[in-house]
C-alpha positions as MATLAB code, in Angstrom:
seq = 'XXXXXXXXXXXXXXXXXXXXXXXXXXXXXXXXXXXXXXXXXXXXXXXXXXXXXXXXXXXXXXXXXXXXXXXXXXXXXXXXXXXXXXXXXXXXXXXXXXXXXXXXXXXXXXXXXXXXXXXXXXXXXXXXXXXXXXXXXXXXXXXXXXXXXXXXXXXXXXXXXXXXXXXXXXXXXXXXXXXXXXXXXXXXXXXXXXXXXXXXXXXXXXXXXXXXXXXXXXXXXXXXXXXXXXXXXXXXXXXXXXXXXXXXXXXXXXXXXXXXXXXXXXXXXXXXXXXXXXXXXXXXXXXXXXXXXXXXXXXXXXXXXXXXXXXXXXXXXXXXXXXXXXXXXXXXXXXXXXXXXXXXXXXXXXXXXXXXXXXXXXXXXXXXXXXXXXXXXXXXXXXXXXXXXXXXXXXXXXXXXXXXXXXXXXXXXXXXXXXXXXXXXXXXXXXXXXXXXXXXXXXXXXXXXXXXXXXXXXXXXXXXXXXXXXXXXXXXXXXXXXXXXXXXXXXXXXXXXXXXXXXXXXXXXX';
ca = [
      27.804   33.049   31.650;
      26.926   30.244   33.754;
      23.754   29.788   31.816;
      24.776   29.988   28.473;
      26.566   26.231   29.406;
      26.064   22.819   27.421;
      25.570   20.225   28.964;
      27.408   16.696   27.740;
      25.417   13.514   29.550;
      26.337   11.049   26.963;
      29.509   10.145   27.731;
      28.954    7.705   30.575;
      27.966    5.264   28.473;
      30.603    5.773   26.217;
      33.484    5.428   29.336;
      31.273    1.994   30.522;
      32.223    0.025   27.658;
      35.883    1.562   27.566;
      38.839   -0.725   27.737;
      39.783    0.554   31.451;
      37.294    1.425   33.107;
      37.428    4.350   35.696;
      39.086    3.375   39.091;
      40.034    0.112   38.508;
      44.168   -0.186   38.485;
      45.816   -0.041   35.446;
      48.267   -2.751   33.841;
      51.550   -1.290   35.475;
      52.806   -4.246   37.751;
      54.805   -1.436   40.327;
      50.603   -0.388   40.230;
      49.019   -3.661   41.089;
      51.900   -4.090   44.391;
      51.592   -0.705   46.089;
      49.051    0.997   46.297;
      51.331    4.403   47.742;
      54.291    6.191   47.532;
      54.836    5.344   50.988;
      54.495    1.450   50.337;
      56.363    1.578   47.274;
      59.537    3.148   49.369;
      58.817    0.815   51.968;
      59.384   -2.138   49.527;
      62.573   -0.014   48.475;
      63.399    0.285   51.995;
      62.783   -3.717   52.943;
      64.592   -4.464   49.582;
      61.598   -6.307   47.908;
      62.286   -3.927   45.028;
      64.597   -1.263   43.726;
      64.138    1.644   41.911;
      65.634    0.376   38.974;
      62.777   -1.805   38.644;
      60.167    0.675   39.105;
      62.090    2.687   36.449;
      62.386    0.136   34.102;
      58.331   -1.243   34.948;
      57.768    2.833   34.292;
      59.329    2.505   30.661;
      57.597   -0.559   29.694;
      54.320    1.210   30.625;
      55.104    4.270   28.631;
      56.107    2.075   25.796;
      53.044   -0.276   25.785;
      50.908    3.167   25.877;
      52.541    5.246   23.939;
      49.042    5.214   21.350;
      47.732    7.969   24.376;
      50.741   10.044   23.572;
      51.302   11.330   27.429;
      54.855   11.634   26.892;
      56.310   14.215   24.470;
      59.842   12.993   25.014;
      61.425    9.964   27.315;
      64.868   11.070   29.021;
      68.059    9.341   27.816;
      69.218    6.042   28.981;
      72.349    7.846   29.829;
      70.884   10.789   32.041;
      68.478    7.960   34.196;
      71.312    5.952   34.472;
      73.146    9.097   36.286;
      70.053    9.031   38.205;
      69.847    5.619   39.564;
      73.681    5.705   40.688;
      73.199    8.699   42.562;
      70.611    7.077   44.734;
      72.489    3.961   44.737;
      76.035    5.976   46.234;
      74.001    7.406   48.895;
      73.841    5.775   52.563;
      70.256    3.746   52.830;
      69.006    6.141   55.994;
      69.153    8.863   52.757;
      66.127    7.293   51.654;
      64.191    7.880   54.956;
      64.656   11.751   54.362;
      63.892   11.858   50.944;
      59.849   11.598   50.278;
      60.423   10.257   47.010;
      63.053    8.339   46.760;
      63.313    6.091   43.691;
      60.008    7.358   42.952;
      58.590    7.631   38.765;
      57.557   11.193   38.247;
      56.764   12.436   34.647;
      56.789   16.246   34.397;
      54.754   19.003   32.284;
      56.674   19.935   29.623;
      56.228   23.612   30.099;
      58.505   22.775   32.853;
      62.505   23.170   32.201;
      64.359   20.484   33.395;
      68.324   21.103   32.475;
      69.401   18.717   29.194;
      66.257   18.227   27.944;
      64.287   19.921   25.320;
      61.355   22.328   26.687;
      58.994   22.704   24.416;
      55.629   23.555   25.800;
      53.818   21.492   23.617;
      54.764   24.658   20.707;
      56.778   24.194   17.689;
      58.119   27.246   18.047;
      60.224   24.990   20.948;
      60.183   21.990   19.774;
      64.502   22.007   19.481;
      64.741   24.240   22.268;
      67.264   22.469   24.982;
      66.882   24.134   28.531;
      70.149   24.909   30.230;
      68.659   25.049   33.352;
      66.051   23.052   35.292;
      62.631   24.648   37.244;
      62.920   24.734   40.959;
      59.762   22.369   41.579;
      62.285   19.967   39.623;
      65.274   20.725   41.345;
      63.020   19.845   44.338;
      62.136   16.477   43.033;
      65.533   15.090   42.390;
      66.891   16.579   45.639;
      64.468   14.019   47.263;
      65.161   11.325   45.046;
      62.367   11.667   42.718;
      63.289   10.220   39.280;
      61.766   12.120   36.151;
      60.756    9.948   33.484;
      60.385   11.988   30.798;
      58.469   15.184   29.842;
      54.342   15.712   29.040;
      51.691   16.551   26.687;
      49.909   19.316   26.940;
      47.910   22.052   25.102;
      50.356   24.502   23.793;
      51.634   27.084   26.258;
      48.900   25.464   28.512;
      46.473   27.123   26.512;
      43.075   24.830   26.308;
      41.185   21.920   28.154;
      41.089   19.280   26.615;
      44.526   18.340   25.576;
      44.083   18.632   22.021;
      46.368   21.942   20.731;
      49.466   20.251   21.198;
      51.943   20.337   18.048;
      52.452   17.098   19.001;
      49.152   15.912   18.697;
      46.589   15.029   21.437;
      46.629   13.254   24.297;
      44.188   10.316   24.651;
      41.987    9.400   27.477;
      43.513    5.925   29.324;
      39.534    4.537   29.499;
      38.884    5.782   25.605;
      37.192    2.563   23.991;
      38.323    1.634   20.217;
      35.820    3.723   18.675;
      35.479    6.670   20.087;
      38.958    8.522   21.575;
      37.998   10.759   24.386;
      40.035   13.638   25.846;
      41.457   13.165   29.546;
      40.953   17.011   29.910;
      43.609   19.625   30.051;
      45.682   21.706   29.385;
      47.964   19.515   31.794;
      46.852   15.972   29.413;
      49.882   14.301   29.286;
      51.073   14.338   32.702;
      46.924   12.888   33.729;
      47.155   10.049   31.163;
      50.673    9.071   32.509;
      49.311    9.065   35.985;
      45.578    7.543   35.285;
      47.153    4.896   32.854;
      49.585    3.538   35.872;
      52.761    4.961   34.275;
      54.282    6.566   36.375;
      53.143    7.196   40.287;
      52.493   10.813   40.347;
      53.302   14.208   37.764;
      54.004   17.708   37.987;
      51.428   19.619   35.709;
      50.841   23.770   35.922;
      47.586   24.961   36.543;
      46.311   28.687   35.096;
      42.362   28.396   35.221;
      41.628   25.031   36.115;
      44.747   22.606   33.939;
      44.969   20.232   36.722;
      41.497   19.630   38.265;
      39.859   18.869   35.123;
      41.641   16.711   33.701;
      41.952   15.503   37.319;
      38.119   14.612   37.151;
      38.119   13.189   33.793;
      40.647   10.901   34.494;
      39.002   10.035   38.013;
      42.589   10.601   40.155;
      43.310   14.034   42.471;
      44.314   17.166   40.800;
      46.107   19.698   42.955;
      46.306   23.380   42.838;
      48.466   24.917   45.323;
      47.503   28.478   46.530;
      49.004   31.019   44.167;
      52.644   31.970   45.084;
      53.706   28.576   47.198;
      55.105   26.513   44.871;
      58.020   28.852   42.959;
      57.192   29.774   38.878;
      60.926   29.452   38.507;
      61.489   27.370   35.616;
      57.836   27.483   33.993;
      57.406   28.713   30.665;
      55.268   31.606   30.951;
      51.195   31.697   30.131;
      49.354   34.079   32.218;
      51.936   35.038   35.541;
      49.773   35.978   37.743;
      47.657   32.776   37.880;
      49.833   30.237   36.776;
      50.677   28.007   39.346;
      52.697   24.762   39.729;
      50.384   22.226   40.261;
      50.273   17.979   40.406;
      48.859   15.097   40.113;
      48.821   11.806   42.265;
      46.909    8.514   42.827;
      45.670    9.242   46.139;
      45.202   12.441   48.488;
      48.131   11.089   50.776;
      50.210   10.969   47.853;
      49.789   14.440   46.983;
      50.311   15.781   50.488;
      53.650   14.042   50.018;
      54.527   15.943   46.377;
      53.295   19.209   47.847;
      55.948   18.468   50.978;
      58.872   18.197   48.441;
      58.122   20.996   45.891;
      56.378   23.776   48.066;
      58.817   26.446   49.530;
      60.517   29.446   48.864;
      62.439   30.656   46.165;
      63.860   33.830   45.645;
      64.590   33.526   42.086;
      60.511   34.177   41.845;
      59.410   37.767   43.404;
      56.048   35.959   44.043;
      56.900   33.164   46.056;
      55.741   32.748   49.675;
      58.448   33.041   52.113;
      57.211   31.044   54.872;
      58.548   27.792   56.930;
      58.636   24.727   55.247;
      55.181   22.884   56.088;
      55.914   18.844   55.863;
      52.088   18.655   54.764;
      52.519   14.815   54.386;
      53.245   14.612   58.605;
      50.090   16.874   59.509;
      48.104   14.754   57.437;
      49.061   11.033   58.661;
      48.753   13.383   62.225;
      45.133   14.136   61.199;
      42.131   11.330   62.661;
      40.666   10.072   59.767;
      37.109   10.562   58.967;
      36.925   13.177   61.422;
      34.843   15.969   60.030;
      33.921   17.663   63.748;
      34.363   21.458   63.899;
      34.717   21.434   60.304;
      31.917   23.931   58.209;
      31.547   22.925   54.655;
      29.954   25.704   52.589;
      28.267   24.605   49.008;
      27.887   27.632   46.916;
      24.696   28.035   44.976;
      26.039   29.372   42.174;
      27.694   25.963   41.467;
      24.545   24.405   41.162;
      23.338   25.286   37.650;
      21.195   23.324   35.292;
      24.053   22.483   32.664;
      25.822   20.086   35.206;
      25.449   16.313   34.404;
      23.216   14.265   36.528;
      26.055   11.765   37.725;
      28.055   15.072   38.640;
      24.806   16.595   40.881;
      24.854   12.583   42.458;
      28.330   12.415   43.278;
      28.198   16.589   44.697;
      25.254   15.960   46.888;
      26.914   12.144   48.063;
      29.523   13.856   49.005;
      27.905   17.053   50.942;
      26.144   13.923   52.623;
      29.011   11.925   53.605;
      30.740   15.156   55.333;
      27.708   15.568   57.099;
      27.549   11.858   58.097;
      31.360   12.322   59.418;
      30.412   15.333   61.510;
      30.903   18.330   59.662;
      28.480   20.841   59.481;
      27.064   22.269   56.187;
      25.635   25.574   54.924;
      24.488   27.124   51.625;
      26.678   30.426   51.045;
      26.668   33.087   48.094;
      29.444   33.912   46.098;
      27.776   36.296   43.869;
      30.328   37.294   41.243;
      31.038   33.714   40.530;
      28.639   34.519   36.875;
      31.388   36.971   35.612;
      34.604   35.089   36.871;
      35.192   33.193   33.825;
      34.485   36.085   31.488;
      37.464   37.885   33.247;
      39.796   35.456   33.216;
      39.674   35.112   29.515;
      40.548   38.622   29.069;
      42.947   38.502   31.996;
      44.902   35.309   30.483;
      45.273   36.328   27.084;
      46.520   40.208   27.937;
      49.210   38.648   30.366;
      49.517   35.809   27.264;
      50.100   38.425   24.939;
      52.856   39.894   26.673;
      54.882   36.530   27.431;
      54.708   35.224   24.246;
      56.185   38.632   22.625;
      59.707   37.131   23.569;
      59.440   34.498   20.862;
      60.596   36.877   17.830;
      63.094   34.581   16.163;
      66.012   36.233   17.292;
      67.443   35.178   20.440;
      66.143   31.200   20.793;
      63.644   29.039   19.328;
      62.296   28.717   15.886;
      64.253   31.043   13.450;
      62.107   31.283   10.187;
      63.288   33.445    7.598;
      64.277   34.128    3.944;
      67.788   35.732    3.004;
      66.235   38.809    2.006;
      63.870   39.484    5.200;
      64.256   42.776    7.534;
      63.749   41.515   11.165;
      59.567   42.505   11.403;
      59.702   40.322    8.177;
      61.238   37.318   10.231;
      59.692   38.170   13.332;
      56.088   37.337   11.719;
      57.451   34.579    9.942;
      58.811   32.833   13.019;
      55.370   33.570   15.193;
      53.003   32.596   12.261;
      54.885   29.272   11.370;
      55.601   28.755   15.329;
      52.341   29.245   16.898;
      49.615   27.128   17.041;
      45.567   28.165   15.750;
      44.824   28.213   19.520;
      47.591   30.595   20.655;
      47.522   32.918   18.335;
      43.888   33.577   18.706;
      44.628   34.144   22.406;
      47.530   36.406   21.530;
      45.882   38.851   19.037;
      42.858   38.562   21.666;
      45.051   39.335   24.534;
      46.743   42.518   22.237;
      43.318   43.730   21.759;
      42.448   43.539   25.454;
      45.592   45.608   26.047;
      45.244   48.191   23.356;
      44.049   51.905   24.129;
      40.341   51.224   22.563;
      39.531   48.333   25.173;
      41.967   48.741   27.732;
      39.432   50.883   30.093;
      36.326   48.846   28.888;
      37.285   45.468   28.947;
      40.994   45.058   31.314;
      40.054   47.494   33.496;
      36.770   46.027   34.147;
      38.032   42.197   34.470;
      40.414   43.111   36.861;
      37.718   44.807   38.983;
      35.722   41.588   38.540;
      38.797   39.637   39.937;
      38.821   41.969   42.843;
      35.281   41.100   43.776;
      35.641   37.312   43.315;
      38.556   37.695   45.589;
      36.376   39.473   48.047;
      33.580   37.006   48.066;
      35.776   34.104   48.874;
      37.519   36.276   51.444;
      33.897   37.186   52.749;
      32.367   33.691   53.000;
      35.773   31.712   54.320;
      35.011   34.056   57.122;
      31.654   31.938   57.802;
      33.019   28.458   56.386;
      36.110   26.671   56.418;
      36.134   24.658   53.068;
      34.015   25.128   50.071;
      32.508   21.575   48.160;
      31.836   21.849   44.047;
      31.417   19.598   41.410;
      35.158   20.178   39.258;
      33.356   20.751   35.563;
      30.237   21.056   34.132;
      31.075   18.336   31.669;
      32.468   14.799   31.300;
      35.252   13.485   28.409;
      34.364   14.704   25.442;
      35.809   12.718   21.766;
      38.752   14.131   21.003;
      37.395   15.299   17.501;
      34.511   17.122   19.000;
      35.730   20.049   20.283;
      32.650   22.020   21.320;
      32.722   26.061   20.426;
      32.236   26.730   24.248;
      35.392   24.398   25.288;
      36.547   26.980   27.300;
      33.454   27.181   29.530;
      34.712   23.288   30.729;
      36.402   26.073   32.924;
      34.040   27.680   34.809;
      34.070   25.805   38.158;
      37.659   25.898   38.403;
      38.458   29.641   37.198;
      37.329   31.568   40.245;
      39.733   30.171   42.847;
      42.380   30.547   40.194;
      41.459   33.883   40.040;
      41.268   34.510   44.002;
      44.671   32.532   44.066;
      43.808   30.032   46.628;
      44.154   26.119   46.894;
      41.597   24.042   45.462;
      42.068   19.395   44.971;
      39.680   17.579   42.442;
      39.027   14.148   44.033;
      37.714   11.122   42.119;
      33.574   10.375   42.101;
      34.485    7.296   42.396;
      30.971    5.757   41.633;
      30.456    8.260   38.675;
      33.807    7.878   36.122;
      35.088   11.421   35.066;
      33.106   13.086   37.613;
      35.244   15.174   40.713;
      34.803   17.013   43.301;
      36.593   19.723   44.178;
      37.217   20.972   47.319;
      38.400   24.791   48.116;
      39.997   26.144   51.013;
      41.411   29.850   52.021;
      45.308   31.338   50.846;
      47.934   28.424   52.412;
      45.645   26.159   54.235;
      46.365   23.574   51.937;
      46.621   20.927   55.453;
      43.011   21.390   55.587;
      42.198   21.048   52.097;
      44.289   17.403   52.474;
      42.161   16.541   55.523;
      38.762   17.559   53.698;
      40.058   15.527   50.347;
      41.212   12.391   52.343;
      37.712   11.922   53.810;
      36.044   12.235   51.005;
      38.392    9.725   49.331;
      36.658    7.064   51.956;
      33.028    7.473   50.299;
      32.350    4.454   49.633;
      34.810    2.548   51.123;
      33.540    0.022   54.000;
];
């Protein structure tokens, strides 16, 4: 599988002559002044702003970029307002508890957030109103976060590069006039909104890789949590068992400080981890910095396959060096069954896909189709055939197949044995190292209206931890725009994935 990938070198030149170029800030004034969360509420906090004006510098943002179509829908005046006075009643020490406080945060919108249409990016929900909101977003506004508005995305999270959304694609922040490049996805909207300086950080969900590649594309961290510690309460259903909760930020602090607010326990999802509440942002700012002693870093050799750019191999073996330079110690491990992960989780995804999506009939909520004569298979086809994207229904009737009695033994059964392996490999070589280093994709941006027939192999570094169901950050090349690197740790030790990541933020720096 890994062999059988394309590789796409151009594009570097294309994102040189872009009109904002990789890593440098964005437009957004509340950008340009603080350069963290934890500045930005220090400013709050010393009263040099408010977060009325970082709302209202958010909107002006989203307005003046609305041509890369992050946002699928801005929440009322009305419902922010509510927002703002809520923070403003509460005592000013309130602000020192809450981690976000009169923060911007734009969320997926495969997320429910209560009053707001949910639409997961499908016509099929496109008027659907959700009377209830996810718990990762129940977390937010309990510490002060406020949403912005809701995010593009690849319907049902269902591609990677942004671009089967019924309400058209998202569009790269650095894309120059000629040539509109995809920021990656499925998880688009909610990487434009953070690359593009419109808002300081985003929730996006993460199946096989949704986060960290447009993570890399966009050159700012990606973040998926292990499988299980951030509750699926809330998220409109792709593939259960892999879908995960996931975010993006501007820096690795910043997303140690997301993680601290929407990790936890929920017993509204059978799945979630019941363990104490870790404040990962504390163990971090706790943590020396570039400090690598005692740490093993293990680079896989099945990551490194002809197909991946040349900037990509750079910034991967700049970055093995720099760990090594900061006292960590580095070995080559084997994790064998990486070839066959991504051909598993393509018939893993779609089976569970298939399933989920057979509550959309018409009936109960959503899209109602029909004529006045139709019997209820009649509407029912109607509804899912007008409702569904190309994309999703491909993955549906591919997923049905998957399940049905002629393939269920040759091709479910066998994936899911495949997923057991990976699993065992990582389980097998964490035992020798303590982090893994990759490159995030085998590609960079890609135009928009170039969608290669292998887009789904843009998956294939990020699909076997999704499948193993442990943590893995992208962090921005910074010297090589829409290259990351992606570092993996074992189930819940996400504080030393943020210790790895932070270091490896400094590359570079003096």
């Amino acid at each position: 599988m890994l062999a059988s990938l394309s590789s796409t070198t151009s594009t570097s030149t294309i994102l040189s002559s872009s009109r904002l170029p990789l890593g440098c800030p964005p437009s957004s004034r509340a950008w340009r002044e603080y350069q963290s969360i934890a500045e930005t509420i220090g400013a709050i906090q010393k009263g040099t702003t408010t977060p009325r004006s970082l709302l209202e510098d958010s909107l002006v943002q989203v307005e003046a970029n609305k041509d890369l179509n992050a946002f699928i829908s801005v929440r009322s005046s009305e419902s922010l307002d509510a927002d703002l006075q809520s923070l403003s009643s509460q005592e000013q020490a309130r602000s020192d508890s809450q981690l976000l406080h009169g923060i911007p945060i734009a969320v997926k919108d495969n997320f429910c957030l209560e009053g707001t249409v949910s639409s997961a990016g499908s016509k099929l929900l496109a008027d659907f109103v959700s009377p209830y909101s996810a718990h990762v977003c129940e977390k937010l506004k309990e510490h002060g976060a406020l949403v912005v508005g809701k995010t593009n995305l690849d319907e049902f999270g269902m591609g990677s590069m942004g671009v089967h959304s019924y309400y058209g694609p998202a569009v790269h922040p650095s894309s120059p006039p000629e040539k509109k490049l995809s920021p990656g996805g499925s998880s688009s909207g909610s990487a434009v909104a953070v690359a593009s300086g419109q808002v300081f950080g985003a929730l996006g969900s993460d199946t096989g890789g949704s986060v960290r590649l447009p993570a890399a594309w966009c050159n700012i961290v990606g973040l998926k949590p292990s499988y299980g510690l951030c509750s699926r309460f809330g998220l409109i259903a792709y593939a259960s068992s892999l879908d995960c909760p996931a975010l993006f930020s501007r820096s690795v602090e910043d997303s140690a400080r997301i993680l601290s607010v929407v990790a936890g326990h929920d017993s509204r999802d059978s799945t979630s981890v019941n363990q104490a509440p870790i404040n990962y942002l504390q163990t971090l700012l706790d943590t020396p910095l570039k400090d690598m002693k005692g740490v093993v870093v293990g680079i896989p050799v099945e990551y490194n396959v002809k197909e991946l750019p040349e900037q990509s191999r750079k910034a991967w073996e700049e970055a093995i060096a720099y760990l090594e330079s900061l006292g960590a110690t580095v070995k080559s491990v084997s994790l064998p069954h990486t070839p066959q992960a991504l051909a598993a989780y393509y018939v893993i995804a779609p089976s569970e896909a298939s399933s989920n999506l057979a509550r959309y009939d018409g009936l109960r909520y959503g899209l109602q189709e029909s004529e006045p004569d139709d019997n209820t298979r009649t509407r029912y086809t109607r509804t899912r055939s007008d409702g569904f994207g190309k994309e999703v229904q491909k993955r549906i009737l591919l997923g049905t197949h998957m399940l049905s009695n002629e393939a269920y033994e040759a091709n479910y059964v066998q994936a899911m044995k495949i997923r057991r392996l990976v699993q065992q490999d990582f389980a097998k070589v964490f035992k020798e190292v303590d982090v893994l280093l990759t490159p995030t994709a085998t590609t960079l941006p890609q135009p928009i209206d170039e969608v290669p027939e292998n887009e789904y192999s843009n998956d294939v570094m990020t699909v076997p931890s999704s499948l193993a169901g442990i943590p893995a950050v992208s962090v921005p090349a910074k010297k090589y725009p829409g290259s990351g690197i992606q570092v993996i740790t074992n189930r819940l030790e996400e504080s030393l994935l943020f210790r790895v990541a932070r270091d490896l933020e400094t590359l570079g720096e003096p």
